[in-house]
N, CA and C atoms as a LAMMPS dump frame, in Angstrom:
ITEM: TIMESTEP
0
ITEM: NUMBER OF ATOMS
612
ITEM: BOX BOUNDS ff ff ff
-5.0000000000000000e+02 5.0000000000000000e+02
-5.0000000000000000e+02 5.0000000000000000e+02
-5.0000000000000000e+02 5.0000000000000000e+02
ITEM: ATOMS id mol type element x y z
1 1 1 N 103.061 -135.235 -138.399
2 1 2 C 103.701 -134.028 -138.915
3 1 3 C 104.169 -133.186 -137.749
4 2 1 N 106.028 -132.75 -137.518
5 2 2 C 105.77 -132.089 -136.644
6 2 3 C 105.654 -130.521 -136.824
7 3 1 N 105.474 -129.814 -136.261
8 3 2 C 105.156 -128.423 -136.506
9 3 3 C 106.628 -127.856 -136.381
10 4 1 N 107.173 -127.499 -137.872
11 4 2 C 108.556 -126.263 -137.789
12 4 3 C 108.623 -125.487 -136.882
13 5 1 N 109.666 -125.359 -136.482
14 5 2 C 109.79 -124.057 -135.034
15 5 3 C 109.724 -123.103 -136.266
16 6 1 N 109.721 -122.454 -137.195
17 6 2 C 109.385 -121.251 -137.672
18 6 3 C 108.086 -120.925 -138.412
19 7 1 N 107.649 -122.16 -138.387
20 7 2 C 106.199 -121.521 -138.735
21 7 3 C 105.445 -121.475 -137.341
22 8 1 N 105.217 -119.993 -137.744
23 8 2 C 104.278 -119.092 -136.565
24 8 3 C 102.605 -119.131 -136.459
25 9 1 N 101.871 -119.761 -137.828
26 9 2 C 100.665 -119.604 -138.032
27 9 3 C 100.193 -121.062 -138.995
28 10 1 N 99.453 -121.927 -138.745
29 10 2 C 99.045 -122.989 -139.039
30 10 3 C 97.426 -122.679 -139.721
31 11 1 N 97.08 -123.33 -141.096
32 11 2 C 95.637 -123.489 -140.982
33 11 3 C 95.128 -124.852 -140.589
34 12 1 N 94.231 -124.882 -139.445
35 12 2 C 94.29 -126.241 -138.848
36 12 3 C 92.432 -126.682 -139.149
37 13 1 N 92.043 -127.975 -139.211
38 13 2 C 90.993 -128.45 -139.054
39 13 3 C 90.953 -129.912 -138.649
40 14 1 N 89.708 -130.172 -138.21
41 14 2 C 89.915 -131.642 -136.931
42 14 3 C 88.911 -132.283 -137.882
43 15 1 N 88.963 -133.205 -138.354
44 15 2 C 88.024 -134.464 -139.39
45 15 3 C 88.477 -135.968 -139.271
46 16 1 N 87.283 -137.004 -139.987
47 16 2 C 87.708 -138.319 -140.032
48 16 3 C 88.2 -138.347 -141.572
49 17 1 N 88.62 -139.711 -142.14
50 17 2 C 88.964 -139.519 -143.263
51 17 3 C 89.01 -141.478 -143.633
52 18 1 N 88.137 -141.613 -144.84
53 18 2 C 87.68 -142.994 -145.371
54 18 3 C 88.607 -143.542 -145.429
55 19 1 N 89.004 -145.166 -145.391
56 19 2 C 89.591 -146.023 -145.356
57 19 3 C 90.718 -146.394 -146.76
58 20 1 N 91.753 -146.384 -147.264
59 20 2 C 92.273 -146.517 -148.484
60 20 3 C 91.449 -147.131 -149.613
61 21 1 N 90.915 -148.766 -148.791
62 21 2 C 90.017 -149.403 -149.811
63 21 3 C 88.836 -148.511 -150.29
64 22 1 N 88.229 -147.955 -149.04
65 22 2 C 86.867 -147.049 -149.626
66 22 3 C 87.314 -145.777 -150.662
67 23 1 N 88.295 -145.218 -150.481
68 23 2 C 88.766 -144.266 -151.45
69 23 3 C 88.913 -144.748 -152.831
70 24 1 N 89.878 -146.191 -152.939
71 24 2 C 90.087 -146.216 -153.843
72 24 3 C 88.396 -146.648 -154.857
73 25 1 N 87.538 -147.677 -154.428
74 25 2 C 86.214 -147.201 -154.419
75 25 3 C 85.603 -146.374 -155.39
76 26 1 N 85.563 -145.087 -154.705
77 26 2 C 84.933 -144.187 -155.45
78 26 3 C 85.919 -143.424 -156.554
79 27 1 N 87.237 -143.919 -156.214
80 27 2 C 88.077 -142.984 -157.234
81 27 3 C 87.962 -143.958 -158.375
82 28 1 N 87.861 -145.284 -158.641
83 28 2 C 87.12 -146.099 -159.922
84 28 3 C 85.745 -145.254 -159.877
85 29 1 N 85.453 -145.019 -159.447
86 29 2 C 83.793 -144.479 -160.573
87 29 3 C 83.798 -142.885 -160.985
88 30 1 N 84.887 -142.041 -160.436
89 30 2 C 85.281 -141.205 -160.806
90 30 3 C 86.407 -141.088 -161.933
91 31 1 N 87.038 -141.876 -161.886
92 31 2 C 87.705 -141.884 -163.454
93 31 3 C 87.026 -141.205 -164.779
94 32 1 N 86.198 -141.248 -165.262
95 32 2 C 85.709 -141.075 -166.289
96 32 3 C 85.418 -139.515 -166.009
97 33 1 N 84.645 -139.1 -165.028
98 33 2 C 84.755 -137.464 -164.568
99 33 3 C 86.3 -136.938 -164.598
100 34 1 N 87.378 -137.39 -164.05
101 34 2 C 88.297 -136.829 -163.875
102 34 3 C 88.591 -136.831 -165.314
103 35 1 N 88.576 -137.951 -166.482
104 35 2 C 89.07 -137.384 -167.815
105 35 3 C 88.246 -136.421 -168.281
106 36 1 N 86.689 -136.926 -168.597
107 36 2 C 86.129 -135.708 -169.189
108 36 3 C 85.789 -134.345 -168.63
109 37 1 N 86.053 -133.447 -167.178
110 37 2 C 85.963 -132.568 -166.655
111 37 3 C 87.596 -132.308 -166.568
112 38 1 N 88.493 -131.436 -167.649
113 38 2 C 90.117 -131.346 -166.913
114 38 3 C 90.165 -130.09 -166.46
115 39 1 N 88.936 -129.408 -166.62
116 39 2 C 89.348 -128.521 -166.048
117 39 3 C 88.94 -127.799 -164.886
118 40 1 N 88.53 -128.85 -164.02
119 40 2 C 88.186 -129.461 -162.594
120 40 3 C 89.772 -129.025 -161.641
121 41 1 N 89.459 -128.497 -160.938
122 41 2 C 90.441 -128.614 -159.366
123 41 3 C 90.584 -130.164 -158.984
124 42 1 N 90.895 -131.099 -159.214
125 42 2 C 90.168 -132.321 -158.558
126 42 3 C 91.573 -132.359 -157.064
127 43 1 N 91.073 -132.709 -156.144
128 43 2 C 91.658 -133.043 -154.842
129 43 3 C 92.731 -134.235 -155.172
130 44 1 N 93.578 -134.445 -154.336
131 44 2 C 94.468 -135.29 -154.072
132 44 3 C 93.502 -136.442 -153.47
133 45 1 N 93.652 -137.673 -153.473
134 45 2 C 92.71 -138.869 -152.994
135 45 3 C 92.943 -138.862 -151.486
136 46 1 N 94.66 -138.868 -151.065
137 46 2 C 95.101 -138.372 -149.968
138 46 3 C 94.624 -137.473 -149.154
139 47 1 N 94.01 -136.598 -149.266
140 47 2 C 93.486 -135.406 -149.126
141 47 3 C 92.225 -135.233 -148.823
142 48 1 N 91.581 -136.45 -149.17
143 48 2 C 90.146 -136.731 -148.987
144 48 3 C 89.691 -137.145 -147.747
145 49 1 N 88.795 -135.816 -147.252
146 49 2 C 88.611 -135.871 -145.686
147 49 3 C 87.041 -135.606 -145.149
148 50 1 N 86.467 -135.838 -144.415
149 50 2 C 85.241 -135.081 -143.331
150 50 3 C 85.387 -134.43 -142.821
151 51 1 N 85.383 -133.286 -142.397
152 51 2 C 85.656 -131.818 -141.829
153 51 3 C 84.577 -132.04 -140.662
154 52 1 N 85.055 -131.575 -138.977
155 52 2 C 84.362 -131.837 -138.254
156 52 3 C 84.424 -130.517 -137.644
157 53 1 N 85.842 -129.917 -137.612
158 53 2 C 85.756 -128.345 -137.129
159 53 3 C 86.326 -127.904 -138.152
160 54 1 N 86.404 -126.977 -138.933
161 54 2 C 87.495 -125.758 -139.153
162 54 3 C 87.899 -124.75 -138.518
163 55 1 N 89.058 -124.72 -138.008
164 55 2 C 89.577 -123.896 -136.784
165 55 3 C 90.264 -122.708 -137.321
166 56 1 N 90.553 -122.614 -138.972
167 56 2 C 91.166 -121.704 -139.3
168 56 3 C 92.58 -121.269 -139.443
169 57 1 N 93.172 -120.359 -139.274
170 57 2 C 94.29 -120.235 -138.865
171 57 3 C 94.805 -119.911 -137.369
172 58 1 N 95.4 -120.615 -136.719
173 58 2 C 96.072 -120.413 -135.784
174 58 3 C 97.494 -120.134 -135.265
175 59 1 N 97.647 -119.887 -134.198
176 59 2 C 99.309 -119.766 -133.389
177 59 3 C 99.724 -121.234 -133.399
178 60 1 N 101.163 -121.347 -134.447
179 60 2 C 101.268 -122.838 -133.921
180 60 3 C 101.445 -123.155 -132.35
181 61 1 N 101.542 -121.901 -131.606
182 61 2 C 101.715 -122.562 -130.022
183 61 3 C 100.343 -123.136 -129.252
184 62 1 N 99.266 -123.42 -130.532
185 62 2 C 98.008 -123.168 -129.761
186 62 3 C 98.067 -124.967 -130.214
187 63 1 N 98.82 -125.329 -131.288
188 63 2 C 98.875 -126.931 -131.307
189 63 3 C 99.054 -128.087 -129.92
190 64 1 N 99.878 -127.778 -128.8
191 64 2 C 100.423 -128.536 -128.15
192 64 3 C 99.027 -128.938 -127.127
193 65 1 N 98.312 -127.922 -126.932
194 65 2 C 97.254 -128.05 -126.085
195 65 3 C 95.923 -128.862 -127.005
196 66 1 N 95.837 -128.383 -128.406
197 66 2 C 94.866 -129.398 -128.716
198 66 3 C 95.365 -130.865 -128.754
199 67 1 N 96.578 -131.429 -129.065
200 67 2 C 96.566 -132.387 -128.898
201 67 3 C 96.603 -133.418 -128.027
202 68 1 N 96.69 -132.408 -126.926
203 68 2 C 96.511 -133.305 -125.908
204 68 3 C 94.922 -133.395 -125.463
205 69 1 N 94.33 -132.789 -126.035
206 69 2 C 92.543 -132.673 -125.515
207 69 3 C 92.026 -133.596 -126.451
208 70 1 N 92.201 -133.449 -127.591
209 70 2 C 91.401 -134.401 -128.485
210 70 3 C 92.349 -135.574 -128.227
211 71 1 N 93.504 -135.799 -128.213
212 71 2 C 94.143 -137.828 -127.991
213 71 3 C 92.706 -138.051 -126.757
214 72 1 N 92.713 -137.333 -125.558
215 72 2 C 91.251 -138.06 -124.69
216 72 3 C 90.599 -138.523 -125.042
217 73 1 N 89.813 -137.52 -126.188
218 73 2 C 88.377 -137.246 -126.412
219 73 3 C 88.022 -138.424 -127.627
220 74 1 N 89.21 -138.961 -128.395
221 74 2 C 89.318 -139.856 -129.501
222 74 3 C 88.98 -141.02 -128.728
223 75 1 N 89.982 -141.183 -127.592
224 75 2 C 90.194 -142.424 -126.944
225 75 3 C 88.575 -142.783 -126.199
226 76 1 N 88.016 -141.829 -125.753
227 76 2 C 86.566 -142.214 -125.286
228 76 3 C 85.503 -142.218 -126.198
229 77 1 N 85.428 -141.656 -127.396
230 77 2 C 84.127 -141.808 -128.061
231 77 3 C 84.25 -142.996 -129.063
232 78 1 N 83.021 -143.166 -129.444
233 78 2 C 82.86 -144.916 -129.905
234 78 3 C 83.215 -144.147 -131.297
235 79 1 N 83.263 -144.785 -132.426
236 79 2 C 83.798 -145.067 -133.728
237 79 3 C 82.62 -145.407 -134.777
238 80 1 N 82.191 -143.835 -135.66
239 80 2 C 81.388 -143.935 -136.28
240 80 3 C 81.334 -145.008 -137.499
241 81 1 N 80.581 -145.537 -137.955
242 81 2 C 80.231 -146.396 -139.044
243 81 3 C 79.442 -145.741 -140.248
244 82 1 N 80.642 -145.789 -141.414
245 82 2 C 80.079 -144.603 -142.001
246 82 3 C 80.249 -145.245 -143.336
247 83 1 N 79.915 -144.51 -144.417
248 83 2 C 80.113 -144.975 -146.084
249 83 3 C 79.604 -143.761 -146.794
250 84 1 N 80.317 -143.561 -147.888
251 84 2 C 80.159 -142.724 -149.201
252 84 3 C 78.774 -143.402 -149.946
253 85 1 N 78.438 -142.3 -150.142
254 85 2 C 77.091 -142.267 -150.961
255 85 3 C 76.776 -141.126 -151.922
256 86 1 N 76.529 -141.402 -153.254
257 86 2 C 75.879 -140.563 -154.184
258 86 3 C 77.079 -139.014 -154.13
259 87 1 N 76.528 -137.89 -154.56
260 87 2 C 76.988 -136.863 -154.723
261 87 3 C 76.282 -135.222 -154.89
262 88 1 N 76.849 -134.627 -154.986
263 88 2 C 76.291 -132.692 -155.516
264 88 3 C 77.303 -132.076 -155.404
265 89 1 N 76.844 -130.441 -155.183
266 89 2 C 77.564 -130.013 -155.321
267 89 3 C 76.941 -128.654 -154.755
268 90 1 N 77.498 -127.711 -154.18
269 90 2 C 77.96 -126.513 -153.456
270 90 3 C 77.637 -125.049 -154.21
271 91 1 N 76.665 -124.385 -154.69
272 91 2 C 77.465 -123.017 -155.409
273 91 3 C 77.554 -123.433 -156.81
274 92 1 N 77.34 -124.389 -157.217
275 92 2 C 77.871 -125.511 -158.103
276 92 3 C 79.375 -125.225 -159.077
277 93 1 N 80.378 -125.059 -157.892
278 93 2 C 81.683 -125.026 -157.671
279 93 3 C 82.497 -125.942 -156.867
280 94 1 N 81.373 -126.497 -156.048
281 94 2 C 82.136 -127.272 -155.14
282 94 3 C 81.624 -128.928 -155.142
283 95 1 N 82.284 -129.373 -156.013
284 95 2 C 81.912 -131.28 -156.162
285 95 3 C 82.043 -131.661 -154.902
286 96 1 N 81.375 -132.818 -154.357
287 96 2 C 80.929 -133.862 -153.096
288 96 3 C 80.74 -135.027 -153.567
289 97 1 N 81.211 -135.853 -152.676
290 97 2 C 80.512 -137.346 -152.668
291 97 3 C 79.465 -137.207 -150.937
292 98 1 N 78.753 -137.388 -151.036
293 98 2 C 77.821 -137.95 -149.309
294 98 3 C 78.138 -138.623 -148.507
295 99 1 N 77.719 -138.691 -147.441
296 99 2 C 78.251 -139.587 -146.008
297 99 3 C 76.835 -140.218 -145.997
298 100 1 N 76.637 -140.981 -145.819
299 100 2 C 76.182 -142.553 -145.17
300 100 3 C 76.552 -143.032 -143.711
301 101 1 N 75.198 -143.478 -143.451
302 101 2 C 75.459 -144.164 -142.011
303 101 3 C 75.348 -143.763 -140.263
304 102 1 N 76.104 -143.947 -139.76
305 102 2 C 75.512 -143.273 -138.494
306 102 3 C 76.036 -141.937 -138.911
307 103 1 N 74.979 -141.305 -139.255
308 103 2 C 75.016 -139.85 -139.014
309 103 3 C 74.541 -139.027 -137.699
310 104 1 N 73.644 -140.025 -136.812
311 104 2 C 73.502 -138.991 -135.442
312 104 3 C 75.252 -139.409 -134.688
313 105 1 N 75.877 -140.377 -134.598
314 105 2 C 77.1 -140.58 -134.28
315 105 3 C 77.961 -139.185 -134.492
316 106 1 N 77.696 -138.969 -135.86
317 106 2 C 78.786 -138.385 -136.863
318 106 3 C 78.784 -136.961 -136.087
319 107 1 N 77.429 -136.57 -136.292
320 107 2 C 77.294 -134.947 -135.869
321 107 3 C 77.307 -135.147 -133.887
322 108 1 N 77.275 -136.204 -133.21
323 108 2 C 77.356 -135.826 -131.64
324 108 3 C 79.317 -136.098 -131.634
325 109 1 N 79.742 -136.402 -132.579
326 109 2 C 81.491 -136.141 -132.405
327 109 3 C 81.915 -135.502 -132.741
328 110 1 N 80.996 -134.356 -133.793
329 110 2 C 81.383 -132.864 -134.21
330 110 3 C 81.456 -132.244 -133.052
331 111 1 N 80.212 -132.098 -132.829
332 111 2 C 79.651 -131.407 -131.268
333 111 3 C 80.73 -131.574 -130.218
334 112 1 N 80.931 -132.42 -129.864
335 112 2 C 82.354 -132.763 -129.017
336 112 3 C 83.794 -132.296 -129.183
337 113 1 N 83.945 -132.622 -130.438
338 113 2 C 85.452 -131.882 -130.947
339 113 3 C 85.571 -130.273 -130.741
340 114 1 N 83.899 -129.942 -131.33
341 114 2 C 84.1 -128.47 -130.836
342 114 3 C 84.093 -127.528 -129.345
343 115 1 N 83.488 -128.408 -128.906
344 115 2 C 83.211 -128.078 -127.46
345 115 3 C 84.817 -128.022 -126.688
346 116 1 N 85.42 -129.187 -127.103
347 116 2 C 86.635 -129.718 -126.484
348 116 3 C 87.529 -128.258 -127.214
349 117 1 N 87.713 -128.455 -128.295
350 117 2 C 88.467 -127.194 -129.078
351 117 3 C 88.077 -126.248 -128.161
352 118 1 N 86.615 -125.644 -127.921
353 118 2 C 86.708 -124.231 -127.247
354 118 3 C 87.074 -124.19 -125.329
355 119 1 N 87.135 -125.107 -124.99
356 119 2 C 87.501 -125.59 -124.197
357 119 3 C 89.404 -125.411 -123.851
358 120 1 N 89.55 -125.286 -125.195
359 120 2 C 91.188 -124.697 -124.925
360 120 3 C 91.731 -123.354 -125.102
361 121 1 N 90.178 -122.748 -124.93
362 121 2 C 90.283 -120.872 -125.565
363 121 3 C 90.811 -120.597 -126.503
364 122 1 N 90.241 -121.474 -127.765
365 122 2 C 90.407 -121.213 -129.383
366 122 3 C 88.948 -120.779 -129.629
367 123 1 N 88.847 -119.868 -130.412
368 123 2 C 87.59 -119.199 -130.864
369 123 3 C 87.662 -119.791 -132.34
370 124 1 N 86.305 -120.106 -133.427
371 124 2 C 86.448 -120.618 -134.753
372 124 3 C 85.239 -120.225 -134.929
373 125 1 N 84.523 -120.151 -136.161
374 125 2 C 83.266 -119.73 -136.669
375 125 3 C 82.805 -121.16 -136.384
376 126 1 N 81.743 -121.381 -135.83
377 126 2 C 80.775 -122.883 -135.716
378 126 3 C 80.33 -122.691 -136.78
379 127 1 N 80.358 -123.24 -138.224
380 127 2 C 79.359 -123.674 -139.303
381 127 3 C 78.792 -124.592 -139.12
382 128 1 N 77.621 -124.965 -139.26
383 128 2 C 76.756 -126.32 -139.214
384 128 3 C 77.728 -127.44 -139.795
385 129 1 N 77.522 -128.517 -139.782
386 129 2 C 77.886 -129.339 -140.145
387 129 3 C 77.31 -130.317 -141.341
388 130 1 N 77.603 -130.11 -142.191
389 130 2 C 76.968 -130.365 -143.693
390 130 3 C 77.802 -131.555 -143.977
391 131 1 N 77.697 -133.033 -143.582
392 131 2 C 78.537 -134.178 -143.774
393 131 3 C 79.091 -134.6 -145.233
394 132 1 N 80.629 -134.137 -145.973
395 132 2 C 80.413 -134.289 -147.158
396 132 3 C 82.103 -134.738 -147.377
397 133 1 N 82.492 -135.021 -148.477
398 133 2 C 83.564 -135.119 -148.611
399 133 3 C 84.232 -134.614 -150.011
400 134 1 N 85.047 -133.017 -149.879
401 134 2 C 85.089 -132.926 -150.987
402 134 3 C 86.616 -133.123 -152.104
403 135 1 N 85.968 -133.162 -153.205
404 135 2 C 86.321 -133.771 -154.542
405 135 3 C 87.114 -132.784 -155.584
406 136 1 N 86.062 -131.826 -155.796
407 136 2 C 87.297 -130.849 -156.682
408 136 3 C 85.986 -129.54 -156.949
409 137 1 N 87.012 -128.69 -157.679
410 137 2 C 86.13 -127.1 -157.324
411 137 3 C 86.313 -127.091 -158.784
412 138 1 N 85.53 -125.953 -159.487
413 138 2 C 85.909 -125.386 -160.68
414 138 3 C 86.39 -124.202 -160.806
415 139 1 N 86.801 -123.315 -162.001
416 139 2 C 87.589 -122.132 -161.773
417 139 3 C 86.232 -121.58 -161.58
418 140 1 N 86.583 -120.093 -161.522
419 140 2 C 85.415 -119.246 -161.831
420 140 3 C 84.907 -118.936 -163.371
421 141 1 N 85.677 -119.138 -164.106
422 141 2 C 84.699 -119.035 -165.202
423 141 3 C 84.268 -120.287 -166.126
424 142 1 N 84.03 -121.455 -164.845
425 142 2 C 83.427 -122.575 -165.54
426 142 3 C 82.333 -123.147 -164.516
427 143 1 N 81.062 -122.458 -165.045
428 143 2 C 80.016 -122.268 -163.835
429 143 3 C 79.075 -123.988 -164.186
430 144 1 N 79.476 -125.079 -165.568
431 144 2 C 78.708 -126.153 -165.941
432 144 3 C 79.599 -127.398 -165.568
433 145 1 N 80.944 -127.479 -165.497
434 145 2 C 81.527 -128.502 -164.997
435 145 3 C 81.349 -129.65 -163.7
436 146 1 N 81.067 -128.711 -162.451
437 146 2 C 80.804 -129.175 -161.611
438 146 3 C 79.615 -129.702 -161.315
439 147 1 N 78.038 -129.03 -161.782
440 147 2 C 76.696 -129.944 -161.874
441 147 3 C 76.664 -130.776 -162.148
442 148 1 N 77.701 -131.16 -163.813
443 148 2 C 77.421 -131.964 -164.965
444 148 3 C 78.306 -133.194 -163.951
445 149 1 N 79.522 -132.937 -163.545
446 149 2 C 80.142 -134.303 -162.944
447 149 3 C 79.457 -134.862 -161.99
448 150 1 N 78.343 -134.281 -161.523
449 150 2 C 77.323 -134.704 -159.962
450 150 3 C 77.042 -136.181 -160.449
451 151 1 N 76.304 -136.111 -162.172
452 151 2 C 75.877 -137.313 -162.535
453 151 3 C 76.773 -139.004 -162.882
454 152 1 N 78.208 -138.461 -162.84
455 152 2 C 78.936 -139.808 -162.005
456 152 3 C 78.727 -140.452 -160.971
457 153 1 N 77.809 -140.004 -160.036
458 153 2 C 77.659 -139.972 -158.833
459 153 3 C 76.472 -140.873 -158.287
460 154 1 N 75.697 -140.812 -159.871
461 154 2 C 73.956 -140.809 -159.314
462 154 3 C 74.238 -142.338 -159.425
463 155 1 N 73.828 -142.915 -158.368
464 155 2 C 73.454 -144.236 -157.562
465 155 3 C 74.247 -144.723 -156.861
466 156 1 N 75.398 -144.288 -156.792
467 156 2 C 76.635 -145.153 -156.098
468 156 3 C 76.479 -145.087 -154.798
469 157 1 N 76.902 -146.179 -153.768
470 157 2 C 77.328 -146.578 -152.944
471 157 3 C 77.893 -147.28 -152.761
472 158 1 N 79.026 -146.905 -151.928
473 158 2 C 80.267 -147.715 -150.888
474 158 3 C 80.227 -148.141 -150.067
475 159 1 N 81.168 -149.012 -149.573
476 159 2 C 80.263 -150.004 -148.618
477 159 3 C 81.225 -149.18 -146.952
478 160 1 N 80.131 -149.912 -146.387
479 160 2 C 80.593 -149.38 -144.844
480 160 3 C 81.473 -149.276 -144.253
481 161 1 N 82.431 -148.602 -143.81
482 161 2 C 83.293 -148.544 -142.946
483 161 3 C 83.691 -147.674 -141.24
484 162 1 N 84.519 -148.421 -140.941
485 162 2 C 84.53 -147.459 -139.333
486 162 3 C 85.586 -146.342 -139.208
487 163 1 N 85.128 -144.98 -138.931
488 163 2 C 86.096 -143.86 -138.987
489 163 3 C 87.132 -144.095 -137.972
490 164 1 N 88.257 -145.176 -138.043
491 164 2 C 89.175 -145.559 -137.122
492 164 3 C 90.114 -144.617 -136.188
493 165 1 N 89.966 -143.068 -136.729
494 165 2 C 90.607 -142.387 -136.297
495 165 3 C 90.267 -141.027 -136.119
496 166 1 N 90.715 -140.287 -135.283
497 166 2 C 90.284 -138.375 -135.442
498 166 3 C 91.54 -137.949 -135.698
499 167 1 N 91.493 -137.265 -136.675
500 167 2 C 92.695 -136.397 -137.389
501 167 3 C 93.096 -135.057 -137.207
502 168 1 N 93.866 -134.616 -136.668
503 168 2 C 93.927 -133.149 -136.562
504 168 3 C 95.128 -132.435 -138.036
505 169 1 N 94.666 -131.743 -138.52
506 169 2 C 95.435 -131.41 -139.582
507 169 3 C 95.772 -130.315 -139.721
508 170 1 N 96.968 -130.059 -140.318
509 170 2 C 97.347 -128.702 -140.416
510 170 3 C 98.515 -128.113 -141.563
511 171 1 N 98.451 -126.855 -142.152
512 171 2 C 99.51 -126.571 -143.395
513 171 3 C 100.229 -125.375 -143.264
514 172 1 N 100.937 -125.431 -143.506
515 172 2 C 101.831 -123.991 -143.15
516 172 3 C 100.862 -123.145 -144.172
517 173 1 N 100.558 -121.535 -144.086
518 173 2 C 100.002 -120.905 -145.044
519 173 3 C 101.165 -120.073 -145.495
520 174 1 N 100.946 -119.914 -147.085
521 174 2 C 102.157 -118.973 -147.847
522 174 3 C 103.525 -119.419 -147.428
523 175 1 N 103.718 -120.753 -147.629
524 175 2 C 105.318 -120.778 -147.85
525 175 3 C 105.413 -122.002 -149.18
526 176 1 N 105.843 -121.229 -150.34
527 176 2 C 106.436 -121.449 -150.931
528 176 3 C 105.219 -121.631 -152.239
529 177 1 N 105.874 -122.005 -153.402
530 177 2 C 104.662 -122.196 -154.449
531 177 3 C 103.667 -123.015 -154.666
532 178 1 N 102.398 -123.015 -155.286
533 178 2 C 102.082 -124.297 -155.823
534 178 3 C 100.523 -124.231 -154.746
535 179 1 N 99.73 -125.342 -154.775
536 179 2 C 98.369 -125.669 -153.884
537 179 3 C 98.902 -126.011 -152.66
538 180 1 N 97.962 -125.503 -151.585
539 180 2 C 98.433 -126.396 -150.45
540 180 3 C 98.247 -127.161 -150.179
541 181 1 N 98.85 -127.923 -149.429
542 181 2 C 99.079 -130.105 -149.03
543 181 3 C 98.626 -129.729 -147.515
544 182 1 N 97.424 -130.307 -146.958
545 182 2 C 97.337 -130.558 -145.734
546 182 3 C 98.163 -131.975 -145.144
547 183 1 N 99.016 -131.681 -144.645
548 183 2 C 99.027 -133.391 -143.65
549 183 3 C 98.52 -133.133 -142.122
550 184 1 N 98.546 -134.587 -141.834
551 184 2 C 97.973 -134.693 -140.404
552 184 3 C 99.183 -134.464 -139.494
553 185 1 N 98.829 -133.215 -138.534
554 185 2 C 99.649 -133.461 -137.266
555 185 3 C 100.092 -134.412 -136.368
556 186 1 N 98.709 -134.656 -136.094
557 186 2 C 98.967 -136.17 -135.563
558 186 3 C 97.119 -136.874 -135.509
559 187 1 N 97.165 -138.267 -135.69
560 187 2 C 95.505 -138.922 -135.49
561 187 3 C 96.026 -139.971 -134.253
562 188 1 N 94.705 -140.282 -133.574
563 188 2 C 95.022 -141.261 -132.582
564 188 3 C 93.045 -141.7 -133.046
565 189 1 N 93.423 -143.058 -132.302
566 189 2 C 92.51 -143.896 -132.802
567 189 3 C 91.464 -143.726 -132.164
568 190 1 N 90.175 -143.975 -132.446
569 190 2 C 89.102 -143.738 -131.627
570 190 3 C 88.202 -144.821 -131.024
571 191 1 N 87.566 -144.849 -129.717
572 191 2 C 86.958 -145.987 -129.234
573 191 3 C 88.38 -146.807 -128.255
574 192 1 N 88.678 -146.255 -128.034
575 192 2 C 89.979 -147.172 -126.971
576 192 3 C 90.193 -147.727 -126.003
577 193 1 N 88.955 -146.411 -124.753
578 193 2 C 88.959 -146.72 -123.693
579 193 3 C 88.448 -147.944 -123.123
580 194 1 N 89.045 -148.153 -122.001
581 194 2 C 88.577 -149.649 -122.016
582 194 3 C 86.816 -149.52 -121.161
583 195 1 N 85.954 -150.339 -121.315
584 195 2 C 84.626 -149.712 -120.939
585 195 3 C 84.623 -150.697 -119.55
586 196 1 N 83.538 -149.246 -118.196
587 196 2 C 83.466 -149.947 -117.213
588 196 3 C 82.495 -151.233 -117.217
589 197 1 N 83.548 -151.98 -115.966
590 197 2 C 83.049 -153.732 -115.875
591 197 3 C 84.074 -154.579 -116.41
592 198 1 N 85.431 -154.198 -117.004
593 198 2 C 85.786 -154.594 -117.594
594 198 3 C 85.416 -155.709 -119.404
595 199 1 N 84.564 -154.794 -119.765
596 199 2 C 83.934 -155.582 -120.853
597 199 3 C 85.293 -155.499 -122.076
598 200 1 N 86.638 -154.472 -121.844
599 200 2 C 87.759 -154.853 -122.838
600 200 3 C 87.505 -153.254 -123.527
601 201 1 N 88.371 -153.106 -124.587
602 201 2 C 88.5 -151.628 -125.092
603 201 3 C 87.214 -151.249 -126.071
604 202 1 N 86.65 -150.148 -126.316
605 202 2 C 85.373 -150.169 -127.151
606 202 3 C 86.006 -150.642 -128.579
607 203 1 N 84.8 -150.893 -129.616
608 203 2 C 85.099 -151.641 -130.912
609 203 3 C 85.909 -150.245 -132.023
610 204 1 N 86.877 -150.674 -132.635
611 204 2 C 87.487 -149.801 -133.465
612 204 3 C 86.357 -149.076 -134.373
């Protein structure tokens, strides 16, 4: 995505995001939630991401410098192994499916992204990192929808996959009607560098 010369202010966040096959996955066992809950927010499948920073809104001039810090930082860290698991929910407004798998991986490449981010004199609220991937919200005056869909959820697992990429994403805010569409600015692949000794590039 490239950034419009007239948009002045971006909401940006840096995450991995599951494999097509693994999406499609859990969006078969969600079917039946998405008919009987309609009046669910439900997310775009596209859209379905891991949040590693939220950076908020920014200067789009503050884009050119992260991307050149995180393409590094992608290219040297190894490539978590991860999978969807089970579900909850937030406030019980905010539907989830779970992360699976290397989770000490998961949270030492949070740690990194953010470090690297502040590293380019961007300031962001550090929230913990709560590994989740979310699904859909309810309005406010439907406080039983979102608990009740948790139980689509109860036992499932997806099978493993490798977060092939770090994503930096971003949406213009307030232009024009309708929900907003995050796309990716740009992702570069992770695990690349080639490791000393010549042992060849790390594993995708």
């Amino acid at each position: 995505m490239d950034v419009p010369p007239e948009a002045s202010t971006l909401r940006v966040f840096v995450a991995l995001a599951p494999p097509d096959d693994a999406k499609d996955e859990l969006a078969r066992v969600l079917r039946p939630a998405c008919a009987g809950y309609p009046r669910l927010r439900w997310n775009r499948i596209e859209d379905w991401h891991i949040t590693l920073a939220f950076l908020g809104e920014l200067p789009a001039t503050a884009v050119p410098s992260l991307r050149s810090v995180l393409a590094g930082l992608a290219a040297s860290h190894p490539a978590p192994q991860l999978g969807l698991r089970g579900g909850g929910h937030f406030d019980e407004r905010l539907l989830w499916s779970g992360i699976d798998g290397d989770l000490e991986g998961l949270h030492r490449l949070a740690a990194d992204v953010r470090e690297t981010v502040r590293s380019c004199g961007i300031e962001f609220r550090d929230r913990p990192l709560r590994p989740h991937l979310t699904l859909a919200r309810s309005r406010r005056d439907d406080p039983t929808s979102v608990p009740r869909a948790v139980a689509a959820l109860t036992g499932f697992v997806g099978r493993p996959w490798r977060a092939e990429r770090l994503h930096l994403v971003g949406s213009n805010i307030g232009r024009g009607p309708g929900p907003i569409h995050y796309r990716d600015i740009e992702a570069w692949r992770l695990g690349t560098t080639v490791r000393a000794g010549g042992g060849g590039p790390a594993e995708p």
